[in-house]
C-alpha positions in Angstrom: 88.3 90.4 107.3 84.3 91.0 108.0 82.8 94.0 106.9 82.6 95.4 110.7 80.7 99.0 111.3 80.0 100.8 114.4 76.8 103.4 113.1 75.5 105.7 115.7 72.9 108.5 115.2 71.0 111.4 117.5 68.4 114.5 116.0 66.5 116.4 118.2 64.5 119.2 117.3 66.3 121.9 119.5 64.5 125.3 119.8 61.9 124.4 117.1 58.7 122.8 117.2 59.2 120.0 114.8 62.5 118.2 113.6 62.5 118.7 109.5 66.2 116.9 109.8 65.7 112.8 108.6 69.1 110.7 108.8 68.9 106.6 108.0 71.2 103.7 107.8 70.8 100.3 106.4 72.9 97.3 106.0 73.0 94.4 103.1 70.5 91.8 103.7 72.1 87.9 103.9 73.7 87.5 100.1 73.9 91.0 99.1 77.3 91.8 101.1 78.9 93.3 98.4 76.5 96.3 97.3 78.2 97.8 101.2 76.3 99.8 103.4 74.5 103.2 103.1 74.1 106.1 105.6 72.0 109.7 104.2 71.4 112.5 106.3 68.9 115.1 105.1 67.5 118.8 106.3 64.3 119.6 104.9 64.2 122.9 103.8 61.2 124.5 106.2 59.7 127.7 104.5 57.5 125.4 102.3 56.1 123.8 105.2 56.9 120.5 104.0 60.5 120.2 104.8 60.2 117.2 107.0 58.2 115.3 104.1 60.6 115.8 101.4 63.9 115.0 103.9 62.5 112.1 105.0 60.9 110.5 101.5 64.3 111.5 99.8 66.6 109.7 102.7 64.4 106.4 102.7 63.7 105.9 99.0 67.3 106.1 98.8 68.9 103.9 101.3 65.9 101.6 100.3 66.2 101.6 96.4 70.1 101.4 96.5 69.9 97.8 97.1 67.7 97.5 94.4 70.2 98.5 91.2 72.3 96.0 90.1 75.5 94.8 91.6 77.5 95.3 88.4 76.8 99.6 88.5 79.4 101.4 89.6 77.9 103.4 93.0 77.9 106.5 92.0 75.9 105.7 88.8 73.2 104.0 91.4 73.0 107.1 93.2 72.4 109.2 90.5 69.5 107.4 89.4 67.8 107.3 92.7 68.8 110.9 93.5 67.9 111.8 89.8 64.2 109.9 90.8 63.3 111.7 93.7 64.5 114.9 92.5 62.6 114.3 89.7 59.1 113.8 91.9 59.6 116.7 94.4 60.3 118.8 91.4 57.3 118.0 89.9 54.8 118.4 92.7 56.6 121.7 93.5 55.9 123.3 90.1 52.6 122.6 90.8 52.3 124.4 94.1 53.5 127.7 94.9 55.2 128.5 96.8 57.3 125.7 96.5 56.9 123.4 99.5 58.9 120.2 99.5 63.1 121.1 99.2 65.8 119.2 101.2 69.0 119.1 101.6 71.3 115.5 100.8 74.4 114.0 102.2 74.8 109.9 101.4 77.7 108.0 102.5 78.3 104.4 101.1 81.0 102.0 102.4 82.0 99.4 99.9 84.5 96.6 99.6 87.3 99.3 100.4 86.4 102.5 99.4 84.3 105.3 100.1 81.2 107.1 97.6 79.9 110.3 98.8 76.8 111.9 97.1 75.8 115.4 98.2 73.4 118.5 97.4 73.1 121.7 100.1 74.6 122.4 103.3 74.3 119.6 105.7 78.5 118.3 105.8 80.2 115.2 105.8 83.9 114.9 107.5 86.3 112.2 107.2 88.8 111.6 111.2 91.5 109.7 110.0 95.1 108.9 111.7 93.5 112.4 114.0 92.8 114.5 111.8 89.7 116.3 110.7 89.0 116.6 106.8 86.1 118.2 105.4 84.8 116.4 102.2 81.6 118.6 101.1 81.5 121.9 100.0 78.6 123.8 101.1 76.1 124.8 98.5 74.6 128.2 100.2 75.6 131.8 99.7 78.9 132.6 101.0 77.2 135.8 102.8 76.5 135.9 106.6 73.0 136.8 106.2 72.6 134.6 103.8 73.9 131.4 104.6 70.9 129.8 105.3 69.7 130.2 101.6 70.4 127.4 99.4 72.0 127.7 95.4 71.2 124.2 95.1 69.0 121.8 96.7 66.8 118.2 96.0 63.4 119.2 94.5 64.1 123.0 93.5 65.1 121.9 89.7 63.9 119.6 87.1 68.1 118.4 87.3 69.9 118.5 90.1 73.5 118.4 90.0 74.9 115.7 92.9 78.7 116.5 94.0 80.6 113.0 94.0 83.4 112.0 95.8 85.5 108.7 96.1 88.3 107.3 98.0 90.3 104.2 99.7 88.3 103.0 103.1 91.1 102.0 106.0 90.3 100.3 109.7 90.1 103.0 111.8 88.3 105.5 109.6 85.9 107.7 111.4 82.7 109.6 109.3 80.5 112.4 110.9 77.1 113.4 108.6 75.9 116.7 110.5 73.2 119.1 109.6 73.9 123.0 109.9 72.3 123.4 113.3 75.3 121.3 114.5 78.2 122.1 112.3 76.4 125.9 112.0 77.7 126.1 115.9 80.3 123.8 116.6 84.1 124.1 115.3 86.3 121.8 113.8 88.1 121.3 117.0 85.3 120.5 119.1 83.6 118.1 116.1 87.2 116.5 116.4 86.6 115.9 119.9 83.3 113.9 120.3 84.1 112.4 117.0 86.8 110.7 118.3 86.3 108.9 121.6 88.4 106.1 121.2 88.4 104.5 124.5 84.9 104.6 124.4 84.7 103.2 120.9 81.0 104.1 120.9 79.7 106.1 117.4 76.4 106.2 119.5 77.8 108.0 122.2 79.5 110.5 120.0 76.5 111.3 117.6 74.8 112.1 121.1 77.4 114.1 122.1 77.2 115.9 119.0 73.9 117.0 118.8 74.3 118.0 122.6 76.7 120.3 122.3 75.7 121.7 119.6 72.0 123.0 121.7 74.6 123.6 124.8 76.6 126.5 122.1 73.2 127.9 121.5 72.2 126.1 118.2 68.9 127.6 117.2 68.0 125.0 114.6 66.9 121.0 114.7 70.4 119.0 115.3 71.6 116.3 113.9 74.4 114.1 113.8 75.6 110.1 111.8 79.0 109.0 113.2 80.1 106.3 111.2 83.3 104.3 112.7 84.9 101.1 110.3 86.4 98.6 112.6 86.5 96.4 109.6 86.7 95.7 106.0 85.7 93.9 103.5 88.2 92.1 100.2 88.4 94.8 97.5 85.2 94.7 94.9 86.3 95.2 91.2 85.2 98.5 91.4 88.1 99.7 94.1 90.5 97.9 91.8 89.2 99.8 88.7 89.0 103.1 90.4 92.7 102.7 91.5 93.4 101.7 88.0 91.9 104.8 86.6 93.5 107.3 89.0 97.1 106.1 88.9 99.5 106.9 86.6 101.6 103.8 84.2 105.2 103.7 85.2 107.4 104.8 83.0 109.7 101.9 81.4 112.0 100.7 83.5 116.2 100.0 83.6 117.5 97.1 85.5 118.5 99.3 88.8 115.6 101.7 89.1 113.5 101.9 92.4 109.7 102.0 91.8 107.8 102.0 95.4 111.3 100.8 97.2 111.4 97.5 94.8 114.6 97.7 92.3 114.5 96.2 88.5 116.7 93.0 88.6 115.7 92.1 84.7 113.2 92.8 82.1 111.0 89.3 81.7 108.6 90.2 78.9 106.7 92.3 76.9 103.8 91.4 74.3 103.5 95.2 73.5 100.3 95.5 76.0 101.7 94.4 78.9 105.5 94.2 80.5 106.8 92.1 83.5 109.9 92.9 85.6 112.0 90.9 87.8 112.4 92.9 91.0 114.1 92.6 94.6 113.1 93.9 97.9 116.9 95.6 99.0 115.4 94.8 102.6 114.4 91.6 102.6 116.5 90.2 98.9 113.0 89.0 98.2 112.4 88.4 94.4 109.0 89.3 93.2 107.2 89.6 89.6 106.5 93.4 88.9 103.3 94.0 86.2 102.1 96.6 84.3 100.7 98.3 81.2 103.1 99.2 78.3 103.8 103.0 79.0 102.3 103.5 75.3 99.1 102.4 76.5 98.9 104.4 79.6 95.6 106.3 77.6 93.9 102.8 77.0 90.6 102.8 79.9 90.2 99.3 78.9 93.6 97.6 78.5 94.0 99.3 82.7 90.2 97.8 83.1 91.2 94.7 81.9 94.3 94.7 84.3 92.4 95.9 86.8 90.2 92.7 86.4 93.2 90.1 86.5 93.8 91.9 90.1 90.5 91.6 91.5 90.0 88.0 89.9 93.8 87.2 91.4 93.1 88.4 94.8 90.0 86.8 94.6 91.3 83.2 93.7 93.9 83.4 96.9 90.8 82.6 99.2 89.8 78.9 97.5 91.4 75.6 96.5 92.7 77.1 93.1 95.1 79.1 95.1 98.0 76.2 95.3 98.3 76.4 91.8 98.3 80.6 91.1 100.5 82.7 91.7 100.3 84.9 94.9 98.8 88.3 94.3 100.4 91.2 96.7 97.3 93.5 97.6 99.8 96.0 99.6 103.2 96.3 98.9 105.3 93.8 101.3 107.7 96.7 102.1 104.6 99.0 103.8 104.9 101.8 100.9 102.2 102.6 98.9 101.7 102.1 95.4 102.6 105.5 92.9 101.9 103.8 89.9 99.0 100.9 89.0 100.4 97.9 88.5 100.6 93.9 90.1 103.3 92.6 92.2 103.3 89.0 91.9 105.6 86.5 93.9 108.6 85.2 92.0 108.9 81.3 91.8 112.4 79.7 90.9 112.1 77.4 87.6 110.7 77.6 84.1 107.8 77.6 81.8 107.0 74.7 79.8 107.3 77.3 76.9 110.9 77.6 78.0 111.4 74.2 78.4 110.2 73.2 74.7 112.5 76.4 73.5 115.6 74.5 74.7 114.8 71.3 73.3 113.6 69.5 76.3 112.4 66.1 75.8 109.1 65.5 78.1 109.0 61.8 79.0 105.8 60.4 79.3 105.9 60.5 83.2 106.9 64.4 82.9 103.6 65.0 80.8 101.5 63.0 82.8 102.6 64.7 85.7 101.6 68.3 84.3 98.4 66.9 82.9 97.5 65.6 86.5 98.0 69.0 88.3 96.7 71.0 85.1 93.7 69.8 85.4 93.4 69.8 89.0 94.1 73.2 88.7 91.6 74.0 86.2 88.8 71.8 87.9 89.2 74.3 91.1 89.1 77.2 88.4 85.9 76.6 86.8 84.3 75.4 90.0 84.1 79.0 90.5 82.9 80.1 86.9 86.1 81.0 86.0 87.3 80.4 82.7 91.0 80.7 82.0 90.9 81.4 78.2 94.9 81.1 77.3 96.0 77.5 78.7 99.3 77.4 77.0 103.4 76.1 77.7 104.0 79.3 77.9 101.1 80.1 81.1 102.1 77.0 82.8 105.1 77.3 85.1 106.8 74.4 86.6 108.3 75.9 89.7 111.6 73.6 91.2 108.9 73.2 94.1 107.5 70.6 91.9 104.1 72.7 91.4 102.6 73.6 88.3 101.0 76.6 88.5 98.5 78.6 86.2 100.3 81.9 84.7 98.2 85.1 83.5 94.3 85.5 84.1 94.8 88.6 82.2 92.1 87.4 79.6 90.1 85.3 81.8 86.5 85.2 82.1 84.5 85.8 85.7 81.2 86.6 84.2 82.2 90.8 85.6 85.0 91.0 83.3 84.6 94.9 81.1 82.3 94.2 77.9 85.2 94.8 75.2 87.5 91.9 77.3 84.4 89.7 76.5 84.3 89.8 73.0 87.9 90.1 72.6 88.4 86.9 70.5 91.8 85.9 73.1 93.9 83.1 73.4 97.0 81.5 71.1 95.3 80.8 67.5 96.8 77.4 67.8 95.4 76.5 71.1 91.7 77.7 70.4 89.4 75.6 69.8 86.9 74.9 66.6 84.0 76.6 68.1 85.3 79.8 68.7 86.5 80.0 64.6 83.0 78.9 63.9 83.4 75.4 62.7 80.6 73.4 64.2 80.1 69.2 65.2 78.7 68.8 61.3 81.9 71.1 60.1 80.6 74.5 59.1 82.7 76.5 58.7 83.1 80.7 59.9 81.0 82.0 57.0 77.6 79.8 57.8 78.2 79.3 62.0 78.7 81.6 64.6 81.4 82.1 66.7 80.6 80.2 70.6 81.9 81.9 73.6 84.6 80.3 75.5 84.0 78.2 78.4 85.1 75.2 80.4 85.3 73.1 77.7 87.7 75.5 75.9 90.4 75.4 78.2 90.5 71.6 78.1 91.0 71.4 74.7 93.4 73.8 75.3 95.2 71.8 77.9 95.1 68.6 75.3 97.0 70.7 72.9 99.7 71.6 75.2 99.8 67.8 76.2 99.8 66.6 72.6 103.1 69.2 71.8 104.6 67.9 75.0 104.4 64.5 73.7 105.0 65.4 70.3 106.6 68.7 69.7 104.1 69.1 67.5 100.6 70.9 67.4 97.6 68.9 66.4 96.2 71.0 63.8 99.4 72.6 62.9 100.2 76.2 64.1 98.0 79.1 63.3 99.0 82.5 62.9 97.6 85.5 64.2 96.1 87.0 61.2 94.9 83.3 60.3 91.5 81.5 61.8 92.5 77.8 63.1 92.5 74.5 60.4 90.3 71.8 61.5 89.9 69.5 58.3 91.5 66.6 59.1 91.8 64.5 62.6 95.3 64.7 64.5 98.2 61.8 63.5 97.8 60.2 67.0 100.8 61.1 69.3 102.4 57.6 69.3 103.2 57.5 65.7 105.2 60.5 66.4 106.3 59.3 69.5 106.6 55.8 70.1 106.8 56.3 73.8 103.7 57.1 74.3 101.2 54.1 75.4 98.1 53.6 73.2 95.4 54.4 76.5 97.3 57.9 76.7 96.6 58.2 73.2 93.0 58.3 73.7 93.0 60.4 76.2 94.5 63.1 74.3 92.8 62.8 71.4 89.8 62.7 72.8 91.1 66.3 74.7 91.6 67.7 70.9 88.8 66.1 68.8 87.5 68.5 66.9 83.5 67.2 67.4 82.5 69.2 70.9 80.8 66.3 72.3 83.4 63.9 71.8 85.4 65.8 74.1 85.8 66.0 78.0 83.1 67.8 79.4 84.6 68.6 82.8 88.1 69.0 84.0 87.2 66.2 86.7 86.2 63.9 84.1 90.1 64.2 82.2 91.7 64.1 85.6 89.8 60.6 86.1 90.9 59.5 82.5 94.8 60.0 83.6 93.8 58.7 87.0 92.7 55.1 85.6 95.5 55.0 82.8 95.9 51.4 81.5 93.6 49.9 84.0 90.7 51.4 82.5 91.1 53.1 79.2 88.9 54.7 77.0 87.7 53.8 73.9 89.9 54.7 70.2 88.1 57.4 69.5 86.5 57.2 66.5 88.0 59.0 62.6 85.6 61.7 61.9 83.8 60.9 58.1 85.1 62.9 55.5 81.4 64.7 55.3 81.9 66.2 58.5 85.7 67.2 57.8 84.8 69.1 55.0 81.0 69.2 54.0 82.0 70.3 50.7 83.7 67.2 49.4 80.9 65.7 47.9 80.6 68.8 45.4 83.9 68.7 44.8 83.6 64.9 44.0 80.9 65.9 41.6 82.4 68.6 40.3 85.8 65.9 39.1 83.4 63.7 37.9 82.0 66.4 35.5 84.9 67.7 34.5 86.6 63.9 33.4 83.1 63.3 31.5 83.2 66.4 30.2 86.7 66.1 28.8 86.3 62.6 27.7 83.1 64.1 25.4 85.4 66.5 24.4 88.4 63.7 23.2 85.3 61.9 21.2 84.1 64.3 19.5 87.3 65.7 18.3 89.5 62.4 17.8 87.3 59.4 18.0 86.4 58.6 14.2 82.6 59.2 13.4 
């Protein structure tokens, strides 16, 4: 759905000679959709005599500058530092002018993805209409004193810090927002806010803000009016940053028995759990829909970045559902099928009927060649559509690759994959299965260097193919390539694979290549793009590749001639020896 916004606004100066309040909106130029939309409403404070000056300079360098910070800060960090700025600058011209001139009250709304960010400083209010009801959502920052409540405790300019209020929550369709200054609110009640905030046959935010501002002069407002009505007729997909802060503000469900009700979904079966993560098998009692349940391990319910990290495989998931990749993934459930809403974080996942290669291989399953070339066909298809959109998988594995009795293969668990806004410590976690990881990441480069004289490289598209041509090569062989690797070990690459047709005899010489070409262990003899394998299997027999060629025992280990020298010392050596000590003189 569009990111859809009705913004209407109305100040007037009322009773007094000049308007000191300042309100702005902007939207997100072409590109930039996902930074939202900001509105700011300010009232200068006017016994300096430059209230209007530091209102409107504090509202426009910050709806300006917020499109400035990166896209990767969370919003209320950009706020901070603009709001931090500006404070910063009024507080310094006012320490050099007294009395102090230039103070001003702050209330900025930001609409992004789907949620709400709130920043405010004074008394000026924002309220939140939702399903008709009126909710207050700043606290005024003035003396609780009737003759005082015009006098500010805290306020933009007045300190070298200022201390901004935050507040953040979900954004729904429908959702009505109303910035007012105290010469409205000052007069007006909730009720009759409630009233001209509403209009919903006219469906005009305009017409309210007008109506606002009017009746707050009609109750006998003395001050300047006025009033931002903010109505969302639409949203936009959820940013990483909604799935995060859901991440961070719901609990971890407690481990669950087959019977037990989460959210109206009951535990059929416990599926797995790797001691970070668990998945449950649960049904829908309404509809006898299956579906896969996903979560934290309640022992990591403290872990910020294991429920970041999870939060990331959401947001990439839903994201995904929108391209090509989609037919091969796994259906992500952004609200609960059954209307209830979520009381714990976790992912609910569609079930598919059928099994895991993994599962396959566990009960002995013989792959025939047709089999394997079936799942290499639709693997890499799969994978092609993945990195098209800078995504890198980082796990390719039997055990991530479900064959569902659809007949479609489909990609299991992005929960280590790579979307270049993945958290920092998922980045350089060195995941993946040891034996499906290849050379680069251990360290061992084209000329065979090993860990200790070569850094590591950072996964990327070619990692997941060589990933892929180990699962192929086990399918064909039940075997791994470079043997299996533990996880405390780093991966063996000394020697080239035994080609899969001397372990299989099945397998045709031209798919041969192709796999080994998937695993070599040199970089650049391997596939460079999904697209490229997919047109190997494609042209099978009728155009095959080329035997790849044995890699020279230099480049295996670059050692070897040391070693080579070091035998031929040690048989002169002890032939030297034998003469001297037996040989007659």
């Amino acid at each position: 759905m569009a990111f859809d916004l009705d913004i209407g606004f109305a100040t007037l100066a009322g009773r007094k000679n000049t308007n000191e309040d300042f309100c702005a909106a902007m939207l997100p130029e072409s590109g930039h959709e996902s930074m939202g939309s900001i509105v700011a409403i300010a009232d200068g404070v006017s016994t300096g005599g430059m209230g209007r000056e530091a209102a409107q300079t504090t509202v426009t360098s910050l709806v300006r500058d917020y499109y400035g910070t990166p896209e990767t800060w969370d919003t209320t960090v950009a706020l901070d530092r603009i709001i931090g700025a500006q404070n910063a600058w009024l507080a310094g011209i006012n320490r050099r002018r007294q009395p102090v001139m230039g103070l001003t009250t702050l209330t900025a709304l930001v609409l992004r993805g789907q949620s709400y960010t709130l920043a405010h400083v004074g008394d000026s209010r924002a309220y939140l209409l939702r399903g008709g009801k009126l909710q207050q959502l700043t606290h005024d920052h003035a003396v609780n004193h009737p003759d005082f409540r015009h006098q500010l405790l805290r306020s933009v300019g007045a300190e070298d810090h200022v201390v901004v209020d935050y507040m953040q929550g979900d954004l729904q369709v429908g959702d009505v927002f109303v910035l007012v200054t105290d010469g409205v609110h000052g007069v007006l009640r909730d009720a009759q806010l409630l009233g001209f905030a509403s209009l919903q046959d006219a469906d005009d935010a305009q017409a309210a803000g007008q109506g606002l501002v009017d009746a707050a002069l009609a109750a006998g407002s003395d001050d300047n009016v006025t009033a931002v009505v903010v109505r969302v007729r639409g949203l936009l997909d959820a940013t990483l940053q909604d799935v995060t802060r859901i991440a961070q503000t719901l609990p971890i469900p407690p481990r669950l028995k087959v019977g037990e009700v989460m959210d109206g979904l009951s535990v059929t079966a416990p599926v797995a759990d790797n001691g970070i993560n668990v998945l449950y098998q649960v049904r829908d009692p309404a509809t006898r829909v299956l579906y896969a349940l996903k979560t934290l391990n309640p022992a990591r319910w403290h872990d910020e970045e294991e429920r970041a990290m999870l939060a990331h495989e959401a947001w990439l998931a839903l994201r995904m559902q929108s391209g090509r990749a989609a037919a091969h993934l796994v259906n992500l459930h952004e609200r609960l099928p059954n209307g209830q809403e979520r009381s714990a974080f976790y992912l609910l996942y569609d079930w598919h009927s059928g099994e895991t290669l993994q599962q396959q291989l566990d009960r002995r399953h013989k792959f025939s060649v047709g089999q394997v070339l079936g799942v290499a066909t639709q693997a890499a298809r799969a994978l092609g559509r993945l990195h098209r959109q800078c995504v890198i998988h980082r796990d390719i594995k039997p055990a991530n690759l479900h064959q569902g009795e659809d007949g479609v293969l489909r990609l299991l668990d992005l929960g280590v994959a790579l979307s270049g806004r993945e958290p920092e410590a998922m980045r350089k976690l060195h995941a993946g299965t040891p034996s499906f990881i290849n050379p680069e990441q251990w360290g061992f480069s084209a000329a065979g260097a090993t860990a200790a004289d070569a850094p590591e490289e950072l996964p990327d598209a070619q990692s997941d193919l060589f990933a892929l041509g180990v699962t192929l090569y086990q399918l064909l062989t039940a075997r791994l390539p470079y043997g299996e690797v533990l996880p405390y070990q780093a991966g063996r690459y000394y020697r080239d694979p035994v080609a899969p047709s001397r372990i299989n005899p099945e397998v045709p010489i031209w798919l041969d290549h192709v796999v080994l070409k998937a695993v070599a262990r040199d970089k650049r003899r391997r596939f460079e793009t999904a697209e490229e394998l997919l047109l190997a299997l494609e042209r099978g027999a009728s155009r095959p590749l080329t035997a790849p060629q044995a890699t020279p025992l230099i480049q295996r280990d670059p050692v070897v001639l040391w070693k080579l020298l070091l035998a031929v010392s040690v048989v002169v050596n002890v032939l030297l020896i034998y003469w001297l000590l037996f040989l007659p003189r």
